[in-house]
N, C-alpha and C positions, 0 to 999 in steps of 0.2 A: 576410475572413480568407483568408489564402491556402492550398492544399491541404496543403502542409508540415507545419502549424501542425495539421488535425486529424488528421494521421497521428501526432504525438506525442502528442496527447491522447489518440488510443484507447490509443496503446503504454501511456502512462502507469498509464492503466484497470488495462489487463491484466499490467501488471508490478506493481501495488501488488496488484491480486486471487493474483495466481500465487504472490507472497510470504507469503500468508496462508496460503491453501490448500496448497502447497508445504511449508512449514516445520512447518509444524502436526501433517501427516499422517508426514511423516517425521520429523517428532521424537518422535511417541507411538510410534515404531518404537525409538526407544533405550527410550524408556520402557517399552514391553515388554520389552528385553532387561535393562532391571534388574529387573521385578519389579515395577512401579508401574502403577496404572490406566489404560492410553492415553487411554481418553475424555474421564478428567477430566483425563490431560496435554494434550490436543488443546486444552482451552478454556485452559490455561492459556499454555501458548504462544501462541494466537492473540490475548491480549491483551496478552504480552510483544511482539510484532511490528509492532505495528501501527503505531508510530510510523516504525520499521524499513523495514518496506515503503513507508510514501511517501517517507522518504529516499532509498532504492535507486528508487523511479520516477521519480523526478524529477532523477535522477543526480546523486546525494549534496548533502550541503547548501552546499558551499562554490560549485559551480556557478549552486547557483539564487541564491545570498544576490546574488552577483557579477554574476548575470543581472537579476535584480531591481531592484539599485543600480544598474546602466546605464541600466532603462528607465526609473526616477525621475530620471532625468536629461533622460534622452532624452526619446520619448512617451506619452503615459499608454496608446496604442493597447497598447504592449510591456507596462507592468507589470498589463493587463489579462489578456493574454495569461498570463504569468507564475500569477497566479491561480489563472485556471482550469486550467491546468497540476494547481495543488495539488488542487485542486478533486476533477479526475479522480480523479487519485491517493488522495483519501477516499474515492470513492465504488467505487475498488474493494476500500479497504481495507471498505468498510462490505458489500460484495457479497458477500463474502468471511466476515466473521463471521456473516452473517447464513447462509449456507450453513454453517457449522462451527455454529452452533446448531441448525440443522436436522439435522445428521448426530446430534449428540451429545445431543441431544433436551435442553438446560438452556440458562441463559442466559449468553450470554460478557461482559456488560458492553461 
């Protein structure tokens, strides 16, 4: 694999993680300024997101759907590739809850 290749998978990581953590914590910031429990908003956004966040890491879905279909054409080396891309992209979405269940002490689903 050439070095290209793991430099978007870390990105990938850390933009699906940053989208969790990110969204989560500022949005229990609106939630406070209505008047609503942050903590239990935090878990609820972070399960609103998560899909979210591996779309935005993997630079939206019409890229990869288009990246994907090329390398099922092409070679299976690329829709490997492709994969793990998504791959990434869960495990920082799952990095990511698993961290907001720690902060908010319950469980996020």
């Amino acid at each position: 694999m050439e070095e290209r290749f793991f430099v978007s998978f870390i990105h990938c990581f850390f933009i699906a993680f940053g989208v969790i953590i990110g969204g989560s914590l500022i949005g229990s910031i609106g939630a406070f300024a209505t008047g609503h429990p942050p903590l239990n908003e935090v878990s609820q956004i972070a399960k609103k997101l998560r899909i979210w966040a591996i779309v935005a890491a993997i630079g939206g879905t019409f890229d990869a759907i288009s990246n994907f279909e090329n390398a099922l054409e092409g070679s299976a080396f690329d829709a490997f590739k492709q994969i793990l891309l998504i791959l990434s992209a869960m495990g920082g979405v799952k990095l990511g809850l698993i961290l907001i269940e720690w902060i908010v002490q319950e469980d996020v689903g």
